[in-house]
C-alpha positions in Angstrom: 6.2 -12.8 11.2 8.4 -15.5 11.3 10.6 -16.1 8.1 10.1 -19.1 6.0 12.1 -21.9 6.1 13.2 -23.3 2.8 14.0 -26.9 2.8 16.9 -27.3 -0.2 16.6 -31.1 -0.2 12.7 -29.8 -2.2 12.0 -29.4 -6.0 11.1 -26.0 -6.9 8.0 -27.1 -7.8 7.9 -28.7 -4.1 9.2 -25.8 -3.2 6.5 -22.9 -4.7 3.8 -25.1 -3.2 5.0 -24.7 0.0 5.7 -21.0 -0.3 2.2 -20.7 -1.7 0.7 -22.1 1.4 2.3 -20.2 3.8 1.8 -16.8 1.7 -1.9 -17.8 1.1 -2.4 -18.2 5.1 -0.8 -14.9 5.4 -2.8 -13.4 3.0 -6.0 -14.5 5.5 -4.8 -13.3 8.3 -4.2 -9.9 7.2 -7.3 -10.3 5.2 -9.6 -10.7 8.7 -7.5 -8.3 10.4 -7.8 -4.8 8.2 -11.1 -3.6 9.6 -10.4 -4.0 13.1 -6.9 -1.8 12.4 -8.8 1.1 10.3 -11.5 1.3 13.2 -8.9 1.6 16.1 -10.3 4.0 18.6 -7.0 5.0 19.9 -5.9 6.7 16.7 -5.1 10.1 17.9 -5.1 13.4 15.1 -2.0 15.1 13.4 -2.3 18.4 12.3 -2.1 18.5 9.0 -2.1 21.9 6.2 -0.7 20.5 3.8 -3.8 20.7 1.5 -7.4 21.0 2.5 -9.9 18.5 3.2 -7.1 15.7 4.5 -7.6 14.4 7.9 -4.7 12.4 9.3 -3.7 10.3 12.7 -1.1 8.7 14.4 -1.1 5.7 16.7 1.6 5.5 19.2 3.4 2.4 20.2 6.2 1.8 22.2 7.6 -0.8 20.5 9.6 1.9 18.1 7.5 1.2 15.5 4.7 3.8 14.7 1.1 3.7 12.9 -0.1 6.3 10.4 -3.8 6.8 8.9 -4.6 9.8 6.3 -8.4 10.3 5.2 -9.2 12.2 1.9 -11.5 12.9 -1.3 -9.8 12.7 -4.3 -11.7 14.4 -7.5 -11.5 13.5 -11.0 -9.9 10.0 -10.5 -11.9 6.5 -10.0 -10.7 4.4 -7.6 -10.1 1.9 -11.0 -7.6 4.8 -11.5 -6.3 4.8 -8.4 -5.9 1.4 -7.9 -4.4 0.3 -11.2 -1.6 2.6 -10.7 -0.6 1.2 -7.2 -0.8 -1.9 -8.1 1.7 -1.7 -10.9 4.6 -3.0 -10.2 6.2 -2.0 -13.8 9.5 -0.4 -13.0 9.3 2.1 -16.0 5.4 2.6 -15.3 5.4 3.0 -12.0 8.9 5.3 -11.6 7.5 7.3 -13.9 5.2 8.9 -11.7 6.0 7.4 -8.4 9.6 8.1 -8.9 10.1 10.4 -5.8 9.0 7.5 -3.3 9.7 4.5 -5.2 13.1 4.1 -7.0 12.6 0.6 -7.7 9.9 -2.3 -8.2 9.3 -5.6 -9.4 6.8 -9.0 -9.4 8.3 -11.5 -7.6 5.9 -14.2 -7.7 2.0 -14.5 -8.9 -0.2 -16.6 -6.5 -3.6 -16.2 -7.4 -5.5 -14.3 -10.1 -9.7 -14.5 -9.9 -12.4 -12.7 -12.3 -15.9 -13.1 -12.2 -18.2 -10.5 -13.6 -17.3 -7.1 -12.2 -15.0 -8.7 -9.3 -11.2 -9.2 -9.2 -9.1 -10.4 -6.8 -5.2 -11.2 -6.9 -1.9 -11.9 -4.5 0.7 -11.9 -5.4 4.8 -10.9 -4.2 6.6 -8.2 -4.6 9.8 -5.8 -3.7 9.9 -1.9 -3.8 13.1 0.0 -3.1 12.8 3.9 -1.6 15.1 6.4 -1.8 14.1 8.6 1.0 14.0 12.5 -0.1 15.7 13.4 3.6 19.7 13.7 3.9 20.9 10.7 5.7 18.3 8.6 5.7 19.4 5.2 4.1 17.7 3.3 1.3 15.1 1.0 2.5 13.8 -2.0 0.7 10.2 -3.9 1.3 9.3 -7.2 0.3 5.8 -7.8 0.6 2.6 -9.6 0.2 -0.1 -7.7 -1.8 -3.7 -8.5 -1.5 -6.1 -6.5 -3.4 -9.8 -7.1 -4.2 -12.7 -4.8 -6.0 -16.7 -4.8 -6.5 -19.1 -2.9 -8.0 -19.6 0.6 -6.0 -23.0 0.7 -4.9 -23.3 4.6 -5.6 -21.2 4.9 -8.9 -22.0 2.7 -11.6 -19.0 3.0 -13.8 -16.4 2.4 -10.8 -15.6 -0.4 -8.1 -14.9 -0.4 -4.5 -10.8 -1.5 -4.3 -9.0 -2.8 -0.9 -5.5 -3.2 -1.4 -3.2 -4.7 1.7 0.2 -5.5 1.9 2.4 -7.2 4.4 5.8 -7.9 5.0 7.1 -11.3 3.9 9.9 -12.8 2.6 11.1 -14.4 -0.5 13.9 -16.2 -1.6 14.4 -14.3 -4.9 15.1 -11.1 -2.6 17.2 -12.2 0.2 17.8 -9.8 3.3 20.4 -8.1 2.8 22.6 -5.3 4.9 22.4 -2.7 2.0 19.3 -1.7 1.5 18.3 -2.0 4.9 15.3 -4.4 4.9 12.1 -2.6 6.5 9.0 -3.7 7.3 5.1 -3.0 6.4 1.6 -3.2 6.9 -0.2 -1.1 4.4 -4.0 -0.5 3.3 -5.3 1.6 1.0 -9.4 1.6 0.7 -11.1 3.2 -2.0 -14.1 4.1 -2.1 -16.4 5.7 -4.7 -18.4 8.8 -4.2 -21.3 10.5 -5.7 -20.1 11.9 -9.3 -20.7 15.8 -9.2 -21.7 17.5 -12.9 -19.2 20.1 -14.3 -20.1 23.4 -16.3 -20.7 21.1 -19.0 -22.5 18.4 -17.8 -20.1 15.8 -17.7 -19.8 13.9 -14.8 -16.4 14.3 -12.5 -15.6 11.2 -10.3 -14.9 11.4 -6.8 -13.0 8.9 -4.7 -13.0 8.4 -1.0 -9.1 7.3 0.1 -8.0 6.0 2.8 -4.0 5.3 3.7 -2.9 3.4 6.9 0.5 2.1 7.6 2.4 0.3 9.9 5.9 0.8 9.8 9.4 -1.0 11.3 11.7 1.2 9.2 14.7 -0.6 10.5 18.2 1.1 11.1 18.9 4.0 12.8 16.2 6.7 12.7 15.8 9.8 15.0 12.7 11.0 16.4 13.2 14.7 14.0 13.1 12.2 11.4 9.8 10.0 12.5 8.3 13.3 13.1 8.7 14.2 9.6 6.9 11.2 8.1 3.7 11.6 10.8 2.2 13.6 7.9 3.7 11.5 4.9 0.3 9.3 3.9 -1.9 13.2 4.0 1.0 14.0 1.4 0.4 10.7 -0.9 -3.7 11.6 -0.8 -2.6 15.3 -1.4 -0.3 13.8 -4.1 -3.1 11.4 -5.9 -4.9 14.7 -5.6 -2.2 16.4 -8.1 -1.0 13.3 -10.3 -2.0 12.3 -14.2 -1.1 8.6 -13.9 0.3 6.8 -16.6 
């Protein structure tokens, strides 16, 4: 993507409006593109054990860039559940139980907001920081474009259907900067309600279909141990969803 050029000689308000076009056209493009990435045929398998039930895949490029795809039912959570807590962007919220990925995270800029009925739909901007769990791996920071939308699920009554994308961009509240090392993302997470199943005592237990894809320019120097390691890392957030009481 190429970055946006900010004209100083503009008002801010002159200024937002321009941002708000570019981020808007953005927001389409990755929009019509989603499907087509999710349905790739060349996604190849990764073994994965980690817990059962969780498919994942990897997609290789040569570009030294890499794509990732995980596959998994999650019980007792709705994807309203599910989706509310990734899209908080509340630092003390979302550190709270996101804390090992995501050491900080924060609303840069609100672009559009839509209810009607049982529908939602929002973009907006924001930055995330990660601290990554393995020794010498450097900070990264993202700043990104989130697109999420939800409607009625078709087989659960009481839940929606969520898509939420997000794609680099940049912003000139977060300038690049050489420390954190600025990486870059294209992320979906589809959710996808299942047939409720009845417990012991006839109460219903919600069941969410997830799926994770990511495509990731992690910037900086990382070794191919190290690229290795996160082939599996989306399996471990469904796995992780799986084990979580949100806030």
């Amino acid at each position: 993507m190429e970055p946006i050029e900010l004209d100083t000689s503009k008002t801010e308000a002159e200024a937002a409006r321009e941002r708000k076009a570019v981020y808007l056209a953005q927001a389409n493009r990755e929009w019509g593109s989603y499907k087509q990435r999710l349905s790739d045929p060349k996604w190849k398998p990764v073994k994965y054990s980690g817990d059962k039930g969780i498919t994942c895949y990897e997609l290789v490029s040569q570009d030294g860039c890499y794509s990732l795809k995980a596959e998994g039912i999650v019980e007792h959570k709705t994807a309203d559940k599910i989706a509310a807590a990734h899209r908080d962007c509340n630092h003390i919220s979302r550190c709270s139980w996101d804390g090992a990925d995501v050491s900080d995270i924060g609303l840069l800029e609100t672009l559009r907001e839509k209810r009607a009925g049982n529908c939602e739909a929002y973009i907006n901007v924001q930055f995330a920081e990660h601290t990554p769990s393995i020794p010498l791996v450097a900070k990264r920071e993202f700043v990104y474009l989130e697109i999420s939308q939800c409607h009625p699920s078709e087989v659960n009554p009481d839940d929606r259907e969520w898509i939420i994308l997000a794609s680099h961009t940049e912003h000139p509240k977060r300038p690049v900067r050489s420390d954190p090392v600025r990486a870059l993302s294209r992320t979906v997470m589809r959710l996808v309600p299942e047939d409720p199943t009845v417990d012991d005592g006839l109460l219903k237990v919600p069941r969410t279909a997830v799926t994770l894809m990511a495509w990731i320019d992690p910037g900086g120097n990382i070794t191919p141990d190290v690229v290795k390691l996160y082939k599996t890392k989306l399996a471990d957030r469904i796995k992780k969803i799986r084990e979580t009481q949100f806030v």
